[in-house]
KOLMAR-792024 format. One record per atom (N, C-alpha, C): atom name; residue number from 0; residue in three letters; y, x, z. Coordinates in steps of 0.02 Angstrom, whole numbers, plus 50000, padded with zeros to 5 digits. Layout:
residues N
<atom:CA | seq:NUM | type:ala | yy:Y | xx:X | zz:Z>
...
end
This chain:
residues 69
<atom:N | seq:0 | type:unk | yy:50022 | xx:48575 | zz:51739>
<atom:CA | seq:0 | type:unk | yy:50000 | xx:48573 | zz:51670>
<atom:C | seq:0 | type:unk | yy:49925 | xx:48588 | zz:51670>
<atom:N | seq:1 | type:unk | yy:49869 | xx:48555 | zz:51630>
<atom:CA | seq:1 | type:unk | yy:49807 | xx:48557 | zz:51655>
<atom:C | seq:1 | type:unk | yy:49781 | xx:48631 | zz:51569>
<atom:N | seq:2 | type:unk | yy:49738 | xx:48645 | zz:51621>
<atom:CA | seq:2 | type:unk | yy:49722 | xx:48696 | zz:51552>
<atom:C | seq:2 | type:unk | yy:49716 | xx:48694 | zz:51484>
<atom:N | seq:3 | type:unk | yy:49685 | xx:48623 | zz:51463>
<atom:CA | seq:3 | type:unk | yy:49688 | xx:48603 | zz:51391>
<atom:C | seq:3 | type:unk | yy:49757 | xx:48590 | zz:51370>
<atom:N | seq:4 | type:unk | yy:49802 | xx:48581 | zz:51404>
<atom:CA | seq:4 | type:unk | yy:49878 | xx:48601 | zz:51372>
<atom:C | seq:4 | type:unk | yy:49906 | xx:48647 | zz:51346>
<atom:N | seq:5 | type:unk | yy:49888 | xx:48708 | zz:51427>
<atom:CA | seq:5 | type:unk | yy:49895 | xx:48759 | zz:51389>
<atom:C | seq:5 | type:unk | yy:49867 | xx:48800 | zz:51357>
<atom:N | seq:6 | type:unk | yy:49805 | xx:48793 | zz:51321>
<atom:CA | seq:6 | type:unk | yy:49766 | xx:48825 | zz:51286>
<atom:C | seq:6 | type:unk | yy:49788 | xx:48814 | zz:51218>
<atom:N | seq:7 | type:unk | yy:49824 | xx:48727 | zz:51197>
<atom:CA | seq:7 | type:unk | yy:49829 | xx:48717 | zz:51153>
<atom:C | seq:7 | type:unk | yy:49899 | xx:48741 | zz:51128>
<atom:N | seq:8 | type:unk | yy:49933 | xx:48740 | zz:51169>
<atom:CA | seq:8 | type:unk | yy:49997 | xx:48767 | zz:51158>
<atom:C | seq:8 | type:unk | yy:50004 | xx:48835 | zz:51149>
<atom:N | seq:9 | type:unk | yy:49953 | xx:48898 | zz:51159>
<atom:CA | seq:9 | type:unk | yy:49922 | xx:48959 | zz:51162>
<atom:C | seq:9 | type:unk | yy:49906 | xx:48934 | zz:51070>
<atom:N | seq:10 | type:unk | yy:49850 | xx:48912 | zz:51075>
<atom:CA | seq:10 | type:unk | yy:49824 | xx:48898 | zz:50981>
<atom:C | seq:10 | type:unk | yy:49887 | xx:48886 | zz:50947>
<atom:N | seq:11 | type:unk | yy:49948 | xx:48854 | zz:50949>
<atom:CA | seq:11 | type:unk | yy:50005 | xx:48841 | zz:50915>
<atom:C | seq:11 | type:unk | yy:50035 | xx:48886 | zz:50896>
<atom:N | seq:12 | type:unk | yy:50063 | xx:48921 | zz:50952>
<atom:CA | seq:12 | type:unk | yy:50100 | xx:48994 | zz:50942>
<atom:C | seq:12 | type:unk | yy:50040 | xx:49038 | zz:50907>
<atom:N | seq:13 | type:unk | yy:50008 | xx:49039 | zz:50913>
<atom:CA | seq:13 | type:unk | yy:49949 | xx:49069 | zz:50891>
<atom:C | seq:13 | type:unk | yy:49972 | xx:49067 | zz:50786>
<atom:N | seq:14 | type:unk | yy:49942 | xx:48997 | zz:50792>
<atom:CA | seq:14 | type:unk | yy:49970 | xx:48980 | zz:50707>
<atom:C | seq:14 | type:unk | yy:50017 | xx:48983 | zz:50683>
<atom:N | seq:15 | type:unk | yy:50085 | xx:48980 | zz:50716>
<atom:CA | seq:15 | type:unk | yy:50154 | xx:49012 | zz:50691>
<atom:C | seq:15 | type:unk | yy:50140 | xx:49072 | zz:50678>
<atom:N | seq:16 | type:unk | yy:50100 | xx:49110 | zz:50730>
<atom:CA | seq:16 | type:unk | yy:50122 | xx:49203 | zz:50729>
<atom:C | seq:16 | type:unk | yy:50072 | xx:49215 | zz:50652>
<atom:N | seq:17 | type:unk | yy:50015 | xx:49177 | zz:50627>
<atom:CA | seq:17 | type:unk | yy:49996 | xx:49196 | zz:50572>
<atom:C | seq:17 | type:unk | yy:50047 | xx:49178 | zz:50524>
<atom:N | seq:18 | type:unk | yy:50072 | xx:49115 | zz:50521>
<atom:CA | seq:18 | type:unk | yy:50095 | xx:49086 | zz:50454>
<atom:C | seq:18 | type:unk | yy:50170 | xx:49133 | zz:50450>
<atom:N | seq:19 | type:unk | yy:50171 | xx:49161 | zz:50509>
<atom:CA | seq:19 | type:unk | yy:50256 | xx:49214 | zz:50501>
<atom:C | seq:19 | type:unk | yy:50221 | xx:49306 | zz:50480>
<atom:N | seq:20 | type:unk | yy:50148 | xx:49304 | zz:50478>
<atom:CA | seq:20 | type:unk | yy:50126 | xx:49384 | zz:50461>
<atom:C | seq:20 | type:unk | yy:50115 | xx:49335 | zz:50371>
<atom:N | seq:21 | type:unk | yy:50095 | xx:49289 | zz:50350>
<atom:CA | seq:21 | type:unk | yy:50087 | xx:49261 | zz:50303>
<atom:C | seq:21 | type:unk | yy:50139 | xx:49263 | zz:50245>
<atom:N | seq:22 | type:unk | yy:50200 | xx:49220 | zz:50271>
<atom:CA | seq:22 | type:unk | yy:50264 | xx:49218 | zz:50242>
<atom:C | seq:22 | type:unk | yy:50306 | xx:49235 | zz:50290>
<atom:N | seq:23 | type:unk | yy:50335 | xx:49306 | zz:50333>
<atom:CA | seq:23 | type:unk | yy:50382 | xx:49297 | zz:50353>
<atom:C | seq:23 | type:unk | yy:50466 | xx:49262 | zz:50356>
<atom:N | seq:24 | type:unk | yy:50471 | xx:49267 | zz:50285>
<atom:CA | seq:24 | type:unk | yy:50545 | xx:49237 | zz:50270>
<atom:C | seq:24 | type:unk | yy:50540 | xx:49161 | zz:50274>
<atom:N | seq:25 | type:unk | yy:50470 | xx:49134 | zz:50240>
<atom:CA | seq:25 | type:unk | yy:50486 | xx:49082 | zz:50242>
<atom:C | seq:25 | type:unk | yy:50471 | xx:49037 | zz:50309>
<atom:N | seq:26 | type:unk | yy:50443 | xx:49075 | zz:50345>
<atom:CA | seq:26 | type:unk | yy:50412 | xx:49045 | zz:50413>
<atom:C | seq:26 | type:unk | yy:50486 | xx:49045 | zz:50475>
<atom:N | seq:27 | type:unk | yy:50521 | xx:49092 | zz:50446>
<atom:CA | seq:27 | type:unk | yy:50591 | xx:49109 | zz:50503>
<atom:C | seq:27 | type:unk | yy:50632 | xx:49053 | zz:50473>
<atom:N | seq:28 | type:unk | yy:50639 | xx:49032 | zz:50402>
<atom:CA | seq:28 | type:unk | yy:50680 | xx:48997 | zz:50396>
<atom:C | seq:28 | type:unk | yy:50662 | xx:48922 | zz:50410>
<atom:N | seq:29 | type:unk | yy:50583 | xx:48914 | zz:50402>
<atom:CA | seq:29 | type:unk | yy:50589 | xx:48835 | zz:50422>
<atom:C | seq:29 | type:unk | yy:50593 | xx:48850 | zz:50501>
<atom:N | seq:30 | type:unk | yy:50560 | xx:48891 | zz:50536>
<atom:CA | seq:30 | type:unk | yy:50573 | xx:48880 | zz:50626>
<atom:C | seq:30 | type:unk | yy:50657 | xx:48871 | zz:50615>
<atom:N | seq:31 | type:unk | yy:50712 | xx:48903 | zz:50610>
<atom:CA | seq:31 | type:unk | yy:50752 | xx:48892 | zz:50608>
<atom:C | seq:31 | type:unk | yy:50812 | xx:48857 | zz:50589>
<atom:N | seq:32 | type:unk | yy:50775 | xx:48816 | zz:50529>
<atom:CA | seq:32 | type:unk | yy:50837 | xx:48759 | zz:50514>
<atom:C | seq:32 | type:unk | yy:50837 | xx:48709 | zz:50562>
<atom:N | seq:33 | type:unk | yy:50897 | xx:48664 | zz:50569>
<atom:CA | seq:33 | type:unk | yy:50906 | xx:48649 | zz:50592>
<atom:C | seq:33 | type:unk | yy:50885 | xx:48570 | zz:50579>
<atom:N | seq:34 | type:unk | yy:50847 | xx:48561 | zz:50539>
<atom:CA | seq:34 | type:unk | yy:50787 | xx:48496 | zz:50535>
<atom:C | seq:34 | type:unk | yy:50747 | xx:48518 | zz:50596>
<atom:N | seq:35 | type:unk | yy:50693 | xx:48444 | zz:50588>
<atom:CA | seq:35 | type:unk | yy:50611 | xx:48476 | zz:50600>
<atom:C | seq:35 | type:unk | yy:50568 | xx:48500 | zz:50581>
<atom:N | seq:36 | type:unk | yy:50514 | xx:48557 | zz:50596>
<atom:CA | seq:36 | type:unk | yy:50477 | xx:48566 | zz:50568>
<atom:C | seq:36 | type:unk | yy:50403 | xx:48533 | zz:50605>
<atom:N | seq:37 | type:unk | yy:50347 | xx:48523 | zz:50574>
<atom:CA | seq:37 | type:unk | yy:50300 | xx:48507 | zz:50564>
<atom:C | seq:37 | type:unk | yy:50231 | xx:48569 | zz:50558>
<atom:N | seq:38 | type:unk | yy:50195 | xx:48576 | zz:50617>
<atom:CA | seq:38 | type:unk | yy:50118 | xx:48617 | zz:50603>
<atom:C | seq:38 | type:unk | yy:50059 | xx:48585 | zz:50624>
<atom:N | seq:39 | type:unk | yy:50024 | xx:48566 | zz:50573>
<atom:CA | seq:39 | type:unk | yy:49963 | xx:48522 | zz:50588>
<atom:C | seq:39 | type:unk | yy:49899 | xx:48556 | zz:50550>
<atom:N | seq:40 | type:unk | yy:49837 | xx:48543 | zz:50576>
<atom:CA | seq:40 | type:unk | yy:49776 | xx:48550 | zz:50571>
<atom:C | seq:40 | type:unk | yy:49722 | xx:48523 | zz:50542>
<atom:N | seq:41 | type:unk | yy:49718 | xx:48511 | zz:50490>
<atom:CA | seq:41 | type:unk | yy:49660 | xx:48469 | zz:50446>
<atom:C | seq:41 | type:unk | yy:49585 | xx:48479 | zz:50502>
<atom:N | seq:42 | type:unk | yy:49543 | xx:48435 | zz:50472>
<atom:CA | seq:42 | type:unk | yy:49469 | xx:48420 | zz:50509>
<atom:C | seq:42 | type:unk | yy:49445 | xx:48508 | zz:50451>
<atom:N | seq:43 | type:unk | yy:49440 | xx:48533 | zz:50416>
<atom:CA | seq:43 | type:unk | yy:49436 | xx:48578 | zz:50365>
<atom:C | seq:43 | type:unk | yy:49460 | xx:48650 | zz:50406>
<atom:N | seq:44 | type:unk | yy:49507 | xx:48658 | zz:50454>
<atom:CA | seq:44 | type:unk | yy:49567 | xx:48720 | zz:50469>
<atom:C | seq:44 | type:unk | yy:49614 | xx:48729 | zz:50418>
<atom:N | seq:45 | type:unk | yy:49641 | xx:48701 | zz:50371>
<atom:CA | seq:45 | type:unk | yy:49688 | xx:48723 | zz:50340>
<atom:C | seq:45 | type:unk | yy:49742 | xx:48697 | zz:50393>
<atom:N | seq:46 | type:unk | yy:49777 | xx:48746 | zz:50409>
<atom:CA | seq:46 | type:unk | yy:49855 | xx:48753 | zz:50440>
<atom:C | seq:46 | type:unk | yy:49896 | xx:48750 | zz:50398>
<atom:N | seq:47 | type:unk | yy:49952 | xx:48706 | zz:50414>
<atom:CA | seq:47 | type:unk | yy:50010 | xx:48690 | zz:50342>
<atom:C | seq:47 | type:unk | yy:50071 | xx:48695 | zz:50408>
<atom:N | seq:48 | type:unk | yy:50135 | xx:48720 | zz:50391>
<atom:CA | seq:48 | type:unk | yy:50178 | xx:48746 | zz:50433>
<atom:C | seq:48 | type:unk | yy:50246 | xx:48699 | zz:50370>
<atom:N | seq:49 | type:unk | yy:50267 | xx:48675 | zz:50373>
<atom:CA | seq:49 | type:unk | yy:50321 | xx:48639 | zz:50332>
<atom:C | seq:49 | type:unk | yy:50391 | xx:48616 | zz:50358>
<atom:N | seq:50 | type:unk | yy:50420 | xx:48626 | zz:50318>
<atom:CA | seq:50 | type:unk | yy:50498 | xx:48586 | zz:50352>
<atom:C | seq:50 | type:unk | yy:50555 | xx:48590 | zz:50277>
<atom:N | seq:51 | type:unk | yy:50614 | xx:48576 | zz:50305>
<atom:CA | seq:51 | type:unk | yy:50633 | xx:48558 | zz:50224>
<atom:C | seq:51 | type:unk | yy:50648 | xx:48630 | zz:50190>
<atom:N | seq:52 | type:unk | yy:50643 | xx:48695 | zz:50217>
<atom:CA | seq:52 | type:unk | yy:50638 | xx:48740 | zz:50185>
<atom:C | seq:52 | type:unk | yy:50583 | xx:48757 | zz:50149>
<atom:N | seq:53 | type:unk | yy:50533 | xx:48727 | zz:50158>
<atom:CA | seq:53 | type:unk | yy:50447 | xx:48750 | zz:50094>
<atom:C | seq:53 | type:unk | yy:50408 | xx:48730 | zz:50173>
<atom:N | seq:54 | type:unk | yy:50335 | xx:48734 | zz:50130>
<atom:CA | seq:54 | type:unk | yy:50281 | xx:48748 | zz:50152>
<atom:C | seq:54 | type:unk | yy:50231 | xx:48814 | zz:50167>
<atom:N | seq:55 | type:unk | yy:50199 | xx:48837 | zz:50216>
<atom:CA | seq:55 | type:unk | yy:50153 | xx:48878 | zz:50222>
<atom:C | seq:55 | type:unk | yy:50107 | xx:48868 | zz:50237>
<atom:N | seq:56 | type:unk | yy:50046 | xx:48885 | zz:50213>
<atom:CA | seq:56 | type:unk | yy:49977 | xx:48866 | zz:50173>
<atom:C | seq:56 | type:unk | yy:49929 | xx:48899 | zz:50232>
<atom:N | seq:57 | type:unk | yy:49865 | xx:48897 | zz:50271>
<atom:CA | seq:57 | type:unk | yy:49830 | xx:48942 | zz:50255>
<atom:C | seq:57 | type:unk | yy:49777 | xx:48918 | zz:50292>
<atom:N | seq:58 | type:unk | yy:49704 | xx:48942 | zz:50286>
<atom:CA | seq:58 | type:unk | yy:49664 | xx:48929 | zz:50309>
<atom:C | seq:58 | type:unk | yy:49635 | xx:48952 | zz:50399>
<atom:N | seq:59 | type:unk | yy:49635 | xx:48940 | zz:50455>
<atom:CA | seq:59 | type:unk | yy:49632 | xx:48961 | zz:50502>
<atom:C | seq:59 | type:unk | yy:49566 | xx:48994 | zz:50517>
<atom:N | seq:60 | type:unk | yy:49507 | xx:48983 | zz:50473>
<atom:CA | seq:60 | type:unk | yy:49445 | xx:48992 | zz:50482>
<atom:C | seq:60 | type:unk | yy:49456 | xx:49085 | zz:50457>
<atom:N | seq:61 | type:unk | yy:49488 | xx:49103 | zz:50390>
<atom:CA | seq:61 | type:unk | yy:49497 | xx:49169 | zz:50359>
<atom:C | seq:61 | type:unk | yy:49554 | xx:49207 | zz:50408>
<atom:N | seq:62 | type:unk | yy:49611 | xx:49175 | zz:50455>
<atom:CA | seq:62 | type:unk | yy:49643 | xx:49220 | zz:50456>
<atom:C | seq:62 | type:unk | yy:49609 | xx:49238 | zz:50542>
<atom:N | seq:63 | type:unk | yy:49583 | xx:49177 | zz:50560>
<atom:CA | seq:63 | type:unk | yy:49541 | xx:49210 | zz:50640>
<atom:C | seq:63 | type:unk | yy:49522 | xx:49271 | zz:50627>
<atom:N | seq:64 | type:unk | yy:49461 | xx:49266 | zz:50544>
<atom:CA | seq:64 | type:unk | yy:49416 | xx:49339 | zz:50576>
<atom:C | seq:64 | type:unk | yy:49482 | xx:49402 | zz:50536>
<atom:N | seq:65 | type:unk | yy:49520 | xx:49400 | zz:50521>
<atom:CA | seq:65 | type:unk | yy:49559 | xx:49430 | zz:50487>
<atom:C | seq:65 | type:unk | yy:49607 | xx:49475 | zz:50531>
<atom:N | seq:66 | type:unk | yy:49644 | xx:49432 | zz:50577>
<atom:CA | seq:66 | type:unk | yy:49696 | xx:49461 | zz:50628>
<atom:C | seq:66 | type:unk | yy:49633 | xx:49471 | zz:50687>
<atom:N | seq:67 | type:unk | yy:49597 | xx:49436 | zz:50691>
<atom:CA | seq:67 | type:unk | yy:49548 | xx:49432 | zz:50773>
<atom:C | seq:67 | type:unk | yy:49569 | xx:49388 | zz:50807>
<atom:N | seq:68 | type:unk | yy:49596 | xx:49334 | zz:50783>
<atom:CA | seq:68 | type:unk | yy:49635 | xx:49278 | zz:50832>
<atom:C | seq:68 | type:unk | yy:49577 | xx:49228 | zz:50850>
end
């Protein structure tokens, strides 16, 4: 696996672990249904975490200096 894989896969888990200090309940229930869920990255950093249980919102630029991520 070449490092830009796993760096990016590092940034992923990364954005779950905010959007689950964000909305915990609702972040456990979309990882967990049994759909798909969906986490993507605007050109902006807004992180959107979605699946058919709701959406979670948030900007990646505020919660970097926020948590230290």
């Amino acid at each position: 696996m070449a490092a830009n894989e796993i760096e990016i896969k590092i940034k992923l888990l990364k954005f779950l672990e905010i959007a689950y200090k964000m909305d915990s309940n609702l972040t456990t229930v979309i990882v967990k249904d049994k759909g798909p869920f969906t986490l993507s990255v605007d050109n902006t950093g807004k992180v959107t975490l979605s699946g058919k249980a709701g959406v979670v919102e948030f900007s990646v630029n505020d919660e970097i200096k926020e948590y230290g991520i």
